[in-house]
C-alpha positions in Angstrom: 86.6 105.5 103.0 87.1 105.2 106.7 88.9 107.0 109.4 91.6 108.6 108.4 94.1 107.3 110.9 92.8 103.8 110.6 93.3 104.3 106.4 96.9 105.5 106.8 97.7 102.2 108.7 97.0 100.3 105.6 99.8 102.5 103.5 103.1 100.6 102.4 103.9 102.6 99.5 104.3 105.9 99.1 104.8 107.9 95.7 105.7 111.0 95.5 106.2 113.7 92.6 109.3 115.9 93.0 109.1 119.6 91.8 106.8 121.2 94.3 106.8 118.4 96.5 110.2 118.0 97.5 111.1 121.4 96.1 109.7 124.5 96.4 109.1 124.3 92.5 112.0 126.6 91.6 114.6 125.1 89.5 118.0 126.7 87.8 118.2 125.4 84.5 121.9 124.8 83.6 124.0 124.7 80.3 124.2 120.7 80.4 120.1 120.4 80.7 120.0 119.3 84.0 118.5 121.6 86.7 119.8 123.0 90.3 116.6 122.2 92.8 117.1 122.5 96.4 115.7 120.0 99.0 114.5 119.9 102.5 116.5 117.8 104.7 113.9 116.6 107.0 112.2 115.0 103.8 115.3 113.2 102.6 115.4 111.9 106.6 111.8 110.7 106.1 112.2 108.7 103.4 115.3 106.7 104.2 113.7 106.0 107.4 110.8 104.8 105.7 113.0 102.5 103.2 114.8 101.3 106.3 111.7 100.4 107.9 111.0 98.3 104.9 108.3 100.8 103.0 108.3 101.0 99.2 108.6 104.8 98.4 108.8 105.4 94.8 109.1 109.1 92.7 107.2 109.4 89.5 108.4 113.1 87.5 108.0 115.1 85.2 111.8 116.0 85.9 114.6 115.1 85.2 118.7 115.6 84.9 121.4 113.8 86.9 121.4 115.1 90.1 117.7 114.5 90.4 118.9 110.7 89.9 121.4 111.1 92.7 119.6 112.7 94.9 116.8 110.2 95.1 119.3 106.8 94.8 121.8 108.6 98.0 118.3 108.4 99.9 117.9 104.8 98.7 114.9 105.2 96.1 115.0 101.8 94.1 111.4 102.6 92.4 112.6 106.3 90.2 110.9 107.0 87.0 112.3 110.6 85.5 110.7 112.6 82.7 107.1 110.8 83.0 104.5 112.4 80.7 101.9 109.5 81.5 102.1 109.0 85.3 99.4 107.4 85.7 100.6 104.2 83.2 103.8 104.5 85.6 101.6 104.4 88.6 99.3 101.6 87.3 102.4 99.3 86.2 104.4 100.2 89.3 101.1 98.7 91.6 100.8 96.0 89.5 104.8 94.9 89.7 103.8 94.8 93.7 100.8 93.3 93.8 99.8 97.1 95.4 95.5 97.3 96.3 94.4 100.9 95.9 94.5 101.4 100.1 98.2 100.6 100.6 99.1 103.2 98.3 99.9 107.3 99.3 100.4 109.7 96.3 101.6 113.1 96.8 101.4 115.3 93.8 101.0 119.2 93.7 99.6 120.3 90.3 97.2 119.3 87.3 99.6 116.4 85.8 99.4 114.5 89.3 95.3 114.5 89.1 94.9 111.0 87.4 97.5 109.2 89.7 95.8 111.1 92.9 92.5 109.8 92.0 94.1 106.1 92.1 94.9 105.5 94.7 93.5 105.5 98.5 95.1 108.1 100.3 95.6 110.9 97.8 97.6 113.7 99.2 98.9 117.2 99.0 101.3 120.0 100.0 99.7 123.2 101.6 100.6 125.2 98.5 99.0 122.6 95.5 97.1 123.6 92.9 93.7 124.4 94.1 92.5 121.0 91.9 95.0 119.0 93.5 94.1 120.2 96.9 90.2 119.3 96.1 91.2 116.0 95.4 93.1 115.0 98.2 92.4 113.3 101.2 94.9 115.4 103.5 96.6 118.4 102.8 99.6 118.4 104.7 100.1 122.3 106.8 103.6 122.5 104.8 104.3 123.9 101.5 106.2 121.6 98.8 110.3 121.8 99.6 109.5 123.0 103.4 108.1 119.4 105.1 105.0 118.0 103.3 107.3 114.7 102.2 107.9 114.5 106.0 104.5 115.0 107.3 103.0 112.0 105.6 105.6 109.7 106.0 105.7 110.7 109.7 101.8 110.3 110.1 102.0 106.9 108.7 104.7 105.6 110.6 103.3 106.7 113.4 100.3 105.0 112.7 101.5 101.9 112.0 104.1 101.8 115.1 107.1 102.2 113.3 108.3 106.1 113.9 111.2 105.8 116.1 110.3 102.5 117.1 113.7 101.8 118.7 114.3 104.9 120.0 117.5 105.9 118.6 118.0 109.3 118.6 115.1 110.3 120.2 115.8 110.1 123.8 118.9 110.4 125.5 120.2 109.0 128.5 123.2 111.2 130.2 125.6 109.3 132.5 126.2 110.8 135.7 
């Protein structure tokens, strides 16, 4: 384990869990099965930039229900595994599928069922409001709770590291005609 901002420059992948990572953890259960969650913008921004940068960003969950589906394949998420009870097999086969090494790799998770998959790979991290295990294990806990900016934090870091955040610009700053 080296610097920290030279070890996020080896990241291409990012995994992420979902309740309490891109949610605040509350969910509505409906009738149907499937569950209301509510996301934070700025994450959803984060990761399509990412994808459109050429990143791999993939969700393993415990969750599930159609709009979870949707929300993640409007975003552009190719790599979506729902309902996961062994995330770590997920997490093993997934790096295997892309040739991934353990230091290209970013898991986010924020309670006990993310342990195992934190501890494989290099740059295990956390939101500020993870279970106190979770938090222990990771490299970097982000300053923002799950739902309020964590997704966005890491994704930003690393992109920044690399040379890739708002490399050309666009929408960052404007040039007025007089």
């Amino acid at each position: 384990m080296g610097n920290f901002k030279e070890d996020i420059a080896k990241i291409t992948t990012f995994v992420f869990d979902v309740d309490g990572v891109f949610t605040d953890g509350g969910i509505v259960p409906l009738a149907d099965g499937d569950f209301i969650r509510t996301y934070y913008a700025k994450d959803g921004y984060a990761v399509a930039y990412a994808l459109k940068h050429g990143y791999t960003v993939a969700i393993i969950t415990g969750g599930r229900g159609p709009t979870l589906e949707t929300r993640f394949r409007m975003l552009g998420v190719k790599h979506f595994y729902p309902n996961v009870a062994d995330k770590l097999t997920v997490l093993k086969g997934l790096m295997e599928e892309l040739s991934l090494e353990r230091d290209e790799v970013m898991f986010m998770g924020d309670d006990i069922p993310d342990l195992e998959c934190m501890c494989h790979v290099g740059m295990p991290v956390c939101p500020a409001d993870a279970a106190m295990e979770i938090v222990e294990a990771a490299r970097y806990v982000s300053q923002f709770d799950g739902g309020r900016g964590c997704v966005r934090d890491v994704v930003e870091q690393v992109l920044r590291a690399r040379g890739d955040w708002a490399k050309d610009l666009y929408g960052v700053n404007c040039v007025r005609s007089h």
